[in-house]
Each structure stands twice: as C-alpha cells, then as structure tokens.
One Martini backbone bead per residue (centre of mass of N, CA, C, O) as a GRO file, in nm:
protein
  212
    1UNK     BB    1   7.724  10.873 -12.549
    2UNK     BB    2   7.467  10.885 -12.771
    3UNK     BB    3   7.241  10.720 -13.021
    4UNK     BB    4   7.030  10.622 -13.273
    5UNK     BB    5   7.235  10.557 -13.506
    6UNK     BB    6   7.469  10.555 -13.737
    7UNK     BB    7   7.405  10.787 -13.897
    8UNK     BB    8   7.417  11.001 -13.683
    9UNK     BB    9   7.703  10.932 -13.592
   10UNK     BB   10   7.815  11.012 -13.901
   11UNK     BB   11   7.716  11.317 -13.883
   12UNK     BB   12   7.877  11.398 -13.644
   13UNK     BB   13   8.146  11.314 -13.747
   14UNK     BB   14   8.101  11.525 -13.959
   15UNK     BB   15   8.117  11.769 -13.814
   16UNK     BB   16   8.403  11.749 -13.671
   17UNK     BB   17   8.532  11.681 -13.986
   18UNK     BB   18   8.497  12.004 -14.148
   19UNK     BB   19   8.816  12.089 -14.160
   20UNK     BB   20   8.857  11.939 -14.413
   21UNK     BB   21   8.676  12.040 -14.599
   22UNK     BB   22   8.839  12.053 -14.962
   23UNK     BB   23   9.024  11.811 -14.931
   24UNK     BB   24   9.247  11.598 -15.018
   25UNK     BB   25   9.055  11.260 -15.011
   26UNK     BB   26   9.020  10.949 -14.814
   27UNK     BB   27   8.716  10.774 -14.696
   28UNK     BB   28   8.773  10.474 -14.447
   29UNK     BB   29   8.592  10.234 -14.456
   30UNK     BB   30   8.479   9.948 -14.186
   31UNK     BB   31   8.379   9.679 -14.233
   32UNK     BB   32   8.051   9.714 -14.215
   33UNK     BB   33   7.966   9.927 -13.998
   34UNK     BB   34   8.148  10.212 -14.097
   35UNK     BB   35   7.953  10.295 -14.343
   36UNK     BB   36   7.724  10.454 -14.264
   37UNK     BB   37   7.968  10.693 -14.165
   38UNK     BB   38   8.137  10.687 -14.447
   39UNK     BB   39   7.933  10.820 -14.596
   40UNK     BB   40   7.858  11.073 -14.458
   41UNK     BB   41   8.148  11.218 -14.472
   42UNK     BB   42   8.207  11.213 -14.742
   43UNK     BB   43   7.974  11.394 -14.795
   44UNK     BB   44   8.045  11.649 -14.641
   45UNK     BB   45   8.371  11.649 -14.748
   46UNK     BB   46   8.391  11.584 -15.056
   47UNK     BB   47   8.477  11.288 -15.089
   48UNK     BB   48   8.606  10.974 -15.134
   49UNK     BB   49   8.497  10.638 -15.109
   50UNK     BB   50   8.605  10.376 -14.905
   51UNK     BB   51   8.805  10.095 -14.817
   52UNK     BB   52   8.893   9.881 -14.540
   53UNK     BB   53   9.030   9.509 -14.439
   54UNK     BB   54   9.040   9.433 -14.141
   55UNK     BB   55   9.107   9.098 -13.933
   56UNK     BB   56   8.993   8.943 -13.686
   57UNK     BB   57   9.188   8.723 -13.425
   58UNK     BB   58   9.072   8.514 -13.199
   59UNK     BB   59   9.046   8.324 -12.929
   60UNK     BB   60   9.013   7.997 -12.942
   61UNK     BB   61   8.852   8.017 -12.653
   62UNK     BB   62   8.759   8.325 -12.751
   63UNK     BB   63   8.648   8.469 -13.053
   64UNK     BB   64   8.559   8.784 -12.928
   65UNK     BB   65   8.856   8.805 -12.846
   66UNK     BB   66   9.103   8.981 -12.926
   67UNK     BB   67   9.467   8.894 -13.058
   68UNK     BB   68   9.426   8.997 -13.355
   69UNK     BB   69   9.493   9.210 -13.676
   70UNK     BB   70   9.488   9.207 -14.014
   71UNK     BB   71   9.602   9.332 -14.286
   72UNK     BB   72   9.598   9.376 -14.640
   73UNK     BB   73   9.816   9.492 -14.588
   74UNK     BB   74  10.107   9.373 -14.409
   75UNK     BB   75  10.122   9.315 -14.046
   76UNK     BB   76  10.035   9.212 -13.779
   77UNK     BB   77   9.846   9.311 -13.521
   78UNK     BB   78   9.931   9.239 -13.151
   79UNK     BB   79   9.893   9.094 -12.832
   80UNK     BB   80  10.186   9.005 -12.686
   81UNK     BB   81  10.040   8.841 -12.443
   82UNK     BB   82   9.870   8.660 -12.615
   83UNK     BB   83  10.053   8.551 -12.870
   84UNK     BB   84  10.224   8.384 -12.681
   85UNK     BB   85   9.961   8.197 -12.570
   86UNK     BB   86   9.992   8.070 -12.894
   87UNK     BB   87   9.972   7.876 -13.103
   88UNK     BB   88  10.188   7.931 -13.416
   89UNK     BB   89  10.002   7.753 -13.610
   90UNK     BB   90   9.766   7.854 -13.553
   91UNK     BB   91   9.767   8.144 -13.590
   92UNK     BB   92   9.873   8.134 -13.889
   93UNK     BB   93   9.633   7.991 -14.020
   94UNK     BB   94   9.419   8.237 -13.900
   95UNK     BB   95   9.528   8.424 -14.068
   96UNK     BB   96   9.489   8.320 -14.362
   97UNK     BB   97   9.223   8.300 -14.310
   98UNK     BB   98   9.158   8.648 -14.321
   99UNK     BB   99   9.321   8.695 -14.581
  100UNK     BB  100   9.063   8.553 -14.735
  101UNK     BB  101   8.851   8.669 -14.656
  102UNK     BB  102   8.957   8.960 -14.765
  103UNK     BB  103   8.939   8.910 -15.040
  104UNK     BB  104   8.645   8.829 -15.044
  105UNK     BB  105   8.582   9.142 -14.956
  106UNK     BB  106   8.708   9.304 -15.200
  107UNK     BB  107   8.549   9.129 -15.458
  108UNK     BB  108   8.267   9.205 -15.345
  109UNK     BB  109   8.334   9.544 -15.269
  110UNK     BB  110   8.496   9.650 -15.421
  111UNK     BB  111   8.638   9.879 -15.677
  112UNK     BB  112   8.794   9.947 -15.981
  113UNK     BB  113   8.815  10.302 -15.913
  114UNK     BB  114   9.009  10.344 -15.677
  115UNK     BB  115   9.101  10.571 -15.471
  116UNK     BB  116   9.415  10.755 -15.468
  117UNK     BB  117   9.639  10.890 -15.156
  118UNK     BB  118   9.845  10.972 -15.229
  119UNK     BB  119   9.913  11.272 -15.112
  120UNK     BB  120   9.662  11.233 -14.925
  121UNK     BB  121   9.415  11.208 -14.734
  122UNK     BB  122   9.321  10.957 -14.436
  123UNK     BB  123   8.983  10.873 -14.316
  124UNK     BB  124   8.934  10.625 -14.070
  125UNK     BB  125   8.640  10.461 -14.017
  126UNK     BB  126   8.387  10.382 -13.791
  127UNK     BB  127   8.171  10.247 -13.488
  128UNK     BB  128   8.418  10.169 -13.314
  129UNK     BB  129   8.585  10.086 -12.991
  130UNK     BB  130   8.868   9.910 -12.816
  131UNK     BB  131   9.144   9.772 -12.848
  132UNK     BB  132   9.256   9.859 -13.166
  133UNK     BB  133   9.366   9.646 -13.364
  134UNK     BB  134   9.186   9.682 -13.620
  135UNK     BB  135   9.273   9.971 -13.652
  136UNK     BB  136   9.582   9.911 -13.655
  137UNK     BB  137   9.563   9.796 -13.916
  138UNK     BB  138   9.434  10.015 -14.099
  139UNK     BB  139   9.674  10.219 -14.091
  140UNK     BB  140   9.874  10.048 -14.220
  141UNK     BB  141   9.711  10.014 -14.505
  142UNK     BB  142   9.722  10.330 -14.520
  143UNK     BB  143  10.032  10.384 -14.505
  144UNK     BB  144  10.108  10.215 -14.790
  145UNK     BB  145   9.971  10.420 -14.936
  146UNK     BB  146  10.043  10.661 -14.926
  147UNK     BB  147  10.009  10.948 -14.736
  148UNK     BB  148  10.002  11.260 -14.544
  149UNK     BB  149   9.796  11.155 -14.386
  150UNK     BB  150   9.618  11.030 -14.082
  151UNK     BB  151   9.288  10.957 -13.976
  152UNK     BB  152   9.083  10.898 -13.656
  153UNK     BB  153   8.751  10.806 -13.684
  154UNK     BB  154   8.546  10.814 -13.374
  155UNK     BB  155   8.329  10.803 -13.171
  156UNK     BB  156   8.430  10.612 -12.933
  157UNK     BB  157   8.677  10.596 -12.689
  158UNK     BB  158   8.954  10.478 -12.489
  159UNK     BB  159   9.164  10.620 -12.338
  160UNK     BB  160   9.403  10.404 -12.390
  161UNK     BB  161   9.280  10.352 -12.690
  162UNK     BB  162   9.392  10.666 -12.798
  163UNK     BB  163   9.690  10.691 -12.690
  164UNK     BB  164   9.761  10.482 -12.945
  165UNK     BB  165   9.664  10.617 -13.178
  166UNK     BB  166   9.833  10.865 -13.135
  167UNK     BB  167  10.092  10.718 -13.200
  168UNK     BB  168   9.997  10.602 -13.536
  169UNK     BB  169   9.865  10.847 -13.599
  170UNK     BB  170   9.819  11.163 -13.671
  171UNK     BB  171   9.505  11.167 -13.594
  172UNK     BB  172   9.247  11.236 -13.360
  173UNK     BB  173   8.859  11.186 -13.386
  174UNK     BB  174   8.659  11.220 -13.106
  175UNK     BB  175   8.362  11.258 -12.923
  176UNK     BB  176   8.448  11.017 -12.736
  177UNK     BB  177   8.692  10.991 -12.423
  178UNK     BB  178   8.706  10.749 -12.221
  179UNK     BB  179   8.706  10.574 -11.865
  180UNK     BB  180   8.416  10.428 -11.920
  181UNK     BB  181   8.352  10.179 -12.097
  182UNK     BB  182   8.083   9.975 -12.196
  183UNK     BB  183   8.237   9.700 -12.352
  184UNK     BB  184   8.029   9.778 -12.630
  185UNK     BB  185   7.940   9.916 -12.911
  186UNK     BB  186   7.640   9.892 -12.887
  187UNK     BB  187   7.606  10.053 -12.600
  188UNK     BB  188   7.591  10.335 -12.802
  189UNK     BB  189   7.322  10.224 -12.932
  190UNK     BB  190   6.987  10.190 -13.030
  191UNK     BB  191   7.024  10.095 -13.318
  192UNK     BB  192   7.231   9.781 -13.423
  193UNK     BB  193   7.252   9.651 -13.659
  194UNK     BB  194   7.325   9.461 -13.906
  195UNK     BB  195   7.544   9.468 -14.199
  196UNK     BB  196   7.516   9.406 -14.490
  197UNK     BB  197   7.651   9.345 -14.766
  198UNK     BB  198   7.458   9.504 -14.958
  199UNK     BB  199   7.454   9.769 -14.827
  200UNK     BB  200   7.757   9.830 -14.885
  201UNK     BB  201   7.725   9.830 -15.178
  202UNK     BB  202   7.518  10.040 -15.225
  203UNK     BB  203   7.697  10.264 -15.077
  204UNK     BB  204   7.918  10.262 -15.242
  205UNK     BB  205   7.782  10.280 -15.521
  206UNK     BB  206   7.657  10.584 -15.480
  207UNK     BB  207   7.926  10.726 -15.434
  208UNK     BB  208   8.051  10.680 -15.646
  209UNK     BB  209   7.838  10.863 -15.824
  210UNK     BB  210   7.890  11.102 -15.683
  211UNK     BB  211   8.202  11.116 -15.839
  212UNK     BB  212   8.054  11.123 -16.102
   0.00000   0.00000   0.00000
C-alpha cells in the first residue's frame, strides 16, 4: 500500500477508525510525522487533537537504529538484547538527553488547555512504524494517563511489531499489517517531507480552535 503523502494517509486512516467517531476520546499524534495523520482523524472523529513525545534512543554506533524509546511519563522500553550491549552510563546519559529533549519539544508545542482521556478513549496516531519502540512508550505514557480504550493507529505496520502492540494496546487499527515490510516509513509515500516545528503548532493551535 502507498500513500500520495501524510494527509491522504490520514484521511484514510480516519476512515478506518469511523466506528469510533462520536464516542468520548482523545487523538494522540507523535510528533513530528504522525500529526498531520492525527489532524485527519481527530477532525474526522469528532475528537480533540493532542501529542505524546516519546523518544529514540539510537545505538551508539548506528543512531538510526533504534535500541530504547523513553516515554513522557513512565520507564523506557528496550530491545532486551541491544540494551545489554551498551554500557549502563552511557544509555542513562542517552535517556536524561531524550527526556529533556521531551520537555523542551512539549514546552514548544503542548497547549495549556490539554484535554484529558482519565476514562474515555485513547487513539495514538503515527506516520509509520518498525520496530515499534516508539509506539510502546507512547502507549505507556497513554497508560498513564488512565484512560479506558488504547488504540494503535497506523498505515503500515510489520507483522511482528503488530502482534507485539496488540499484546500492549488494547486495539490495533492498521490498514495494512505486511511480513515483507520494504525496511523505512518514507517508502510507503511518494511525497514525504520532514515535518517542521512550526506546521505542528499551526495544525495543534487549528485542532484546539475547532474544539473551542
């Protein structure tokens, strides 16, 4: 399945979470990709938009390659087999640097007026997804929040990290759960630019509008 660029992404996406549209929730995009996707849907669903932030920790040798993701809230979830292979100081270091990372990217972009899920339904929105490290903290930090409903929304997802978050959410919505997954979210899109600071904050401060 390919996409013409995120918005379409999203849009399909929300056509998929339909059955959800009127019930009480809030719609989690991960910045920075997954918000123009968590626009569609929110606006779709009748939900408002929100973020989590939750952040890669890469390997010291490759740091494109994911070996821990640290949630706002909450402990980091690790590739069990790469974290024993880094050292211990070095890893809390990466941690600390991730978590402030967090801090100054919800100071940027969080919204005073965050709407809270205690007891109604979450939807964490990406633009992709691999080894789902991210997508498991970012459930965590949904946890958190008590909410009663976790769902995973995402286009594309590998059949292995599918059965591993439906093992941690409590739904996984996906429009397509591949085992020949072509190795990077970007070849899933013909148009995949990076997503700026500032197009987040328009597309939050827009969402926060429509539900004022």
């Amino acid at each position: 399945m390919r996409f013409a660029n995120r918005q379409e992404a999203g849009r399909k996406l929300a056509e998929a979470l339909e059955p959800f549209r009127g019930q009480a929730g809030v719609v989690y995009a991960l910045p920075r990709g997954g918000v123009p996707l968590g626009r569609e849907v929110a606006r779709r669903l009748g939900m408002p938009l929100d973020i989590l932030i939750p952040r890669k920790i890469g390997h010291p040798m490759q740091p494109e390659y994911a070996i821990c993701a640290v949630p706002e809230q909450g402990q980091r979830v690790c590739n069990p087999r790469e974290e024993a292979s880094v050292d211990p100081q070095w890893l809390a270091a990466a941690e600390d640097r991730e978590r402030a990372e967090a801090r100054r990217r919800r100071s940027l972009y969080g919204r005073a007026d965050a709407p809270s899920v205690a007891g109604r339904m979450a939807i964490i929105v990406d633009d992709g997804i691999a080894t789902g490290l991210t997508m498991r903290a970012a459930i965590r930090d949904a946890d958190a929040r008590e909410p009663a409903h976790v769902v995973v929304a995402i286009p594309v997802v590998p059949s292995e990290t599918a059965a591993t978050l439906e093992t941690e959410a409590d739904q996984l919505v996906a429009l397509e759960v591949t085992d020949h997954y072509l190795g990077a979210v970007g070849a899933y899109y013909d148009s995949f630019p990076q997503v700026s600071d500032e197009e987040v904050i328009r597309m939050l401060e827009e969402a926060a509008g429509r539900e004022g």
